[in-house]
C-alpha positions in Angstrom: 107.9 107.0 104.8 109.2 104.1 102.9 108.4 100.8 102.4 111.1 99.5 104.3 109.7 101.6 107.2 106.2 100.4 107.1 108.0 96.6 106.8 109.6 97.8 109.8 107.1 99.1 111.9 104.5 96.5 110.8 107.2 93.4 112.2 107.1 95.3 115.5 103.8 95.5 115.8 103.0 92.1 114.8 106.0 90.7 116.4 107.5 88.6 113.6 110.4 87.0 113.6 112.5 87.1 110.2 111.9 83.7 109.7 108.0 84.3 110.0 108.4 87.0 107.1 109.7 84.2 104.8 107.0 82.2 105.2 104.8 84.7 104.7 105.6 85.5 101.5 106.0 82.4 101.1 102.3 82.3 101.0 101.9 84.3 98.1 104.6 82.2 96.1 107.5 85.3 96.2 110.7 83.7 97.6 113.1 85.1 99.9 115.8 83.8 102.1 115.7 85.1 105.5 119.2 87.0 105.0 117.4 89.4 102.5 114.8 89.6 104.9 117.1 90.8 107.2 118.7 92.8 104.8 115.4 95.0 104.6 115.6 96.1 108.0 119.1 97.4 108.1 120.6 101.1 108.8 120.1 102.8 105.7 124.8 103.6 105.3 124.6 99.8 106.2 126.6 98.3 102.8 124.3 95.6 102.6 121.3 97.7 102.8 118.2 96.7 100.2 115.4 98.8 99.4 112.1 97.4 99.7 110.7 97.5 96.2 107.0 97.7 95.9 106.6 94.6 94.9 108.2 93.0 98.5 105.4 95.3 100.2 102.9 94.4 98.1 103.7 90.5 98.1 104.0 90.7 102.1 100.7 92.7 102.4 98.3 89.9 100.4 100.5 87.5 102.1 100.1 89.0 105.8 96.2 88.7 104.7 96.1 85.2 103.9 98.5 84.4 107.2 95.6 86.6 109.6 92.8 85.3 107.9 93.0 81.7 106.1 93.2 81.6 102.7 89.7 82.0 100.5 87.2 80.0 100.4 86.9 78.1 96.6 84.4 79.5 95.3 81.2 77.2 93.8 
């Protein structure tokens, strides 16, 4: 499975919106623009395929976190 799949299947299940993806990893200070987004979830022969990199997964993971959750507390 690659990380484009698990992107994939985690924006069905979620039900998120290209846009929302943005500002998800937006959270986490990684920019994209939502045509790369899109990009991600293309057929593989599509020419303007892009492999998700593990950096995009892991980015959109800890950002996915703070969006669910809230960020952290500051500590004392």
């Amino acid at each position: 499975m690659t990380n484009n799949d698990i992107l994939k299947k985690l924006r069905v299940a979620l039900k998120l919106h290209d846009t929302d993806i943005v500002k998800i990893l937006a959270l986490v200070d990684f920019h994209m623009t939502t045509s790369q987004v899109n990009d991600l979830f293309r057929k593989e022969d599509h020419p303007k395929y892009m492999e998700a990199g593990d950096q995009v997964l892991r980015n959109f993971l800890n950002g996915l976190v703070i969006h669910l959750r809230g960020p952290m507390p500051q500590k004392n």
